[in-house]
N, C-alpha and C positions, 0 to 999 in steps of 0.2 A: 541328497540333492542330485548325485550322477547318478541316479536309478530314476529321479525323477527325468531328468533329461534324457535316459535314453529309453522311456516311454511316449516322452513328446516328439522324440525322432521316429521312433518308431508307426507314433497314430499319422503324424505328417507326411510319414514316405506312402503308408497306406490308402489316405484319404488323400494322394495327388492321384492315383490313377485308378480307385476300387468303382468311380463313378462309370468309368468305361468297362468294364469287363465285358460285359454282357454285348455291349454296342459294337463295339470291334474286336468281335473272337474271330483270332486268325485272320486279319486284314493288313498284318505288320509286315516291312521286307525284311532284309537281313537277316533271315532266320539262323545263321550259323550262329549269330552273339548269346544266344542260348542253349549254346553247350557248354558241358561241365569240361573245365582242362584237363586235369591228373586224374590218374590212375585209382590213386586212392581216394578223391572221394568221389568219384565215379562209385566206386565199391561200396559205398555208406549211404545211395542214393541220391547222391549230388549235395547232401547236407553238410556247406559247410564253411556258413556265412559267421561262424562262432567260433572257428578254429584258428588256431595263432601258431605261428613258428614254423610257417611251411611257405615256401619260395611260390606254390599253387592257390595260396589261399587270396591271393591279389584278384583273380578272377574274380570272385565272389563277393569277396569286401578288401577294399585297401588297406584298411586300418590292423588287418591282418597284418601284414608288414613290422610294424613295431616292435616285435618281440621277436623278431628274428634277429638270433644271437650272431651270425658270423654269415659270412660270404656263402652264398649258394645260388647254384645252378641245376638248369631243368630237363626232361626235354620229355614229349610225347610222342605216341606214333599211335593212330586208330585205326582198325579194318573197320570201318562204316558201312551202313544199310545200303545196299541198291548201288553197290562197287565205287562207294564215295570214302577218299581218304581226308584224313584230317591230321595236321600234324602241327608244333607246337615246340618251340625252344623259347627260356626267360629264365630270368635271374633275380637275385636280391642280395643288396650292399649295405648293410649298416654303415650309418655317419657319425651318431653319436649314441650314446645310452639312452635308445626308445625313438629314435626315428632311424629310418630307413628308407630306402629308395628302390625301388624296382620297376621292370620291364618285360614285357612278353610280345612276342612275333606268334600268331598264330595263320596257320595257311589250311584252306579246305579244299579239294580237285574234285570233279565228276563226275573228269575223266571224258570221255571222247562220247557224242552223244549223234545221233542220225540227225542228216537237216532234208528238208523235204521241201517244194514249193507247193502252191497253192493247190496244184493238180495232184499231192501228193507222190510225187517225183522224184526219189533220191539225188541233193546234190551235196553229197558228201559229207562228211562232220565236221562239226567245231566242238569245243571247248566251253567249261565254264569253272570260275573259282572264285574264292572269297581268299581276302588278305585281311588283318586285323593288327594295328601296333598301338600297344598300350604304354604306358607310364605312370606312376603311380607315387606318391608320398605318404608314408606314415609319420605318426608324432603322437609319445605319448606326454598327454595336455596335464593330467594327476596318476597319481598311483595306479589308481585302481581303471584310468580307462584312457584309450587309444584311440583315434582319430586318424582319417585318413582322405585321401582326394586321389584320384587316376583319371587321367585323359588318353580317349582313344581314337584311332584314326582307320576307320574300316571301308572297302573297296570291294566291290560286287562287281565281277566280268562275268556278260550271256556271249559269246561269239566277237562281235564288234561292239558293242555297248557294253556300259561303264555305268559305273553310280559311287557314288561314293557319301562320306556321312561322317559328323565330328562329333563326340561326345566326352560327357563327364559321367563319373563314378563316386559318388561319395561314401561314406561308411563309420563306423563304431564300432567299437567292442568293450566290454567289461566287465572289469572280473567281479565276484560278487562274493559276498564276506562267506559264501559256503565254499568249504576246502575243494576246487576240480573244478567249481563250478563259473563259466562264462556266458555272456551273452551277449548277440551277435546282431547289426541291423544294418541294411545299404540299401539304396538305391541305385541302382545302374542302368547306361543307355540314354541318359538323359541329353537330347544334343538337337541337331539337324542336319539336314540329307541337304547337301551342297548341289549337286546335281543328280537327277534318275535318267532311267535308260530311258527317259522321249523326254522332250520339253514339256509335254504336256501333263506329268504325271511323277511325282515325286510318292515312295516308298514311306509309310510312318515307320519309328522307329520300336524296338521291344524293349519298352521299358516294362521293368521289374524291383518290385520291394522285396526282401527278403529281411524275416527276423527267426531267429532261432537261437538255441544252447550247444553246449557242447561241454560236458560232464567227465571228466578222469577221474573215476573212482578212487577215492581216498584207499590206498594199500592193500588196492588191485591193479592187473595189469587189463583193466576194462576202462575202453572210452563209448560213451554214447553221446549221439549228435542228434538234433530234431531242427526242423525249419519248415516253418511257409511261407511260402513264395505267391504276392499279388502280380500276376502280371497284365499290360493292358490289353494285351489280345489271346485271352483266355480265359479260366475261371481260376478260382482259389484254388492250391494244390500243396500236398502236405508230401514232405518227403524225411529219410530219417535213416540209421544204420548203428551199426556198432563195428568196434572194432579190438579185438581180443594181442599182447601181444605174450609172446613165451621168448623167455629166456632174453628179450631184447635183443631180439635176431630175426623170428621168425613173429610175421603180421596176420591173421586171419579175419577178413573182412565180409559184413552184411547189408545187404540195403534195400529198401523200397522206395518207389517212388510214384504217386498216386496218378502224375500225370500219363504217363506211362499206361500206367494202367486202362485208363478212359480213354486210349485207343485200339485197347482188344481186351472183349471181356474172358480169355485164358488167364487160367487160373496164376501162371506163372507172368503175365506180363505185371511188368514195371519193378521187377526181383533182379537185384542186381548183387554181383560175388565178387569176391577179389582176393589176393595175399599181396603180402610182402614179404623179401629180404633185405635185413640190412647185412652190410661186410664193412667193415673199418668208418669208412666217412662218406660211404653210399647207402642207397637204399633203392631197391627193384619194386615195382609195383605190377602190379597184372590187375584188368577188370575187366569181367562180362556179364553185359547188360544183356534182357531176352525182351524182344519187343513182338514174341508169340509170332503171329504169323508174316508180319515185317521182315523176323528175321532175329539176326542177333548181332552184334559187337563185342569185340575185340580189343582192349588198350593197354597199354603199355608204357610205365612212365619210367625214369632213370633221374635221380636225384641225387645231387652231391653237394657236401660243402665242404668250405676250401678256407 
């Protein structure tokens, strides 16, 4: 029965927004709210709506949350495309055995930009940046599966104009009678844009289904993750990674990610790298993503529990 439900979750996040694809590619604002947070699974290709017990996985699904065993805190920092930074501090607090609560501030800058008037004219720079604050509840409902809900509050500055936008985040996860093995479904972004930058003209929002796995090799130290992602302003996109660990110290991470790819056909775009350190009750992340002739990124995540 909880495999049956979380196929009907699954066809249901699907079949809200697989009718628009096509209709509105690329006509959504906000485009910061799809970015991957952590480091790590930046490094696995963003796949990582099936993952449990990481303070990061709130981004992706809340129901993530659950099985985080103790107190943990986050933080990110991105060198971004085209001298855009993005950076990222949040946390996660167990309440009881299988629910938890977490929070994420995410901020993006970029940076100082030339303003011109109509005659093409320099009159000096502004500014532009995106703010995002999340919240989020998990709760696990049976054994075998997790449930979650997050609300978010995001803020888009050009110069003197404003926009801003309220959403929800729903999600699932469960685990499934194969030893390692999970699977992962949400919907997120789901909301509305309170004000746009004119009266006359309000931003749609990016929403996105995401259902995928996430596999720990039975007595191996091998994780693999798979997901695809419907979103409504774009097409179907398949992303995925592994993740090797040695000695429970040292992390070596792989990723692709198709969307990525469909905007430079080099060979190497949408191939994304990473490691990890862990040391006592931290853990260091690094990932670089190649967006071919774009360019590249840079991330760096710092995770601790407490």
């Amino acid at each position: 029965m909880v495999l049956c439900a979380f196929c009907v979750f699954a066809v249901m996040a699907s079949g809200a927004i697989a009718g628009e694809i096509n209709e509105k590619a690329g006509t959504t604002g906000f485009p910061f709210l799809k970015l991957v947070s952590g480091a790590r699974a930046t490094a696995m290709g963003g796949a990582f709506v099936a993952m449990d017990g990481d303070v990061n996985g709130m981004a992706s699904n809340p129901a993530s949350l659950a099985s985080v065993g103790a107190r943990q805190g986050t933080a990110t920092y991105t060198n971004y495309l085209v001298d855009t930074q993005f950076g990222m501090v949040g946390a996660a607090q167990p309440l009881s055995e299988g629910r938890a609560f977490g929070a994420m501030l995410s901020y993006m800058s970029y940076g100082e930009l030339q303003k011109t008037n109509e005659d093409g004219l320099s009159e000096g720079t502004f500014g532009a940046n995106d703010i995002v604050l999340q919240g989020a509840l998990a709760q696990a409902v049976l054994q075998s599966l997790d449930i979650g809900i997050g609300v978010k509050v995001a803020v888009s500055s050009i110069d003197d104009y404003a926009s801003d936008a309220y959403m929800l985040d729903l999600g699932l996860r469960f685990r499934t009678p194969v030893e390692g093995l999970s699977l992962g479904a949400s919907l997120s972004n789901v909301g509305f844009v309170r004000s746009g930058f004119s009266e006359e003209f309000k931003d749609a929002l990016p929403v996105a289904a995401r259902v995928g796995f996430a596999h720990q090799v039975a007595h191996l130290p091998l994780l693999f993750v798979g997901e695809m992602v419907l979103p409504n302003d774009n097409d179907v996109y398949f992303c995925g990674g592994t993740e090797i660990c040695i000695r429970d110290i040292l992390f070596l991470r792989g990723g692709y990610n198709s969307l990525l790819k469909d905007l430079n056909e080099d060979d190497w775009a949408g191939v994304a790298l990473g490691c990890g350190f862990r040391w006592t009750r931290y853990r260091l992340d690094y990932a670089y993503n190649f967006f071919a002739e774009l360019g590249e990124a840079h991330r760096v995540s710092v995770v601790g529990t407490f």
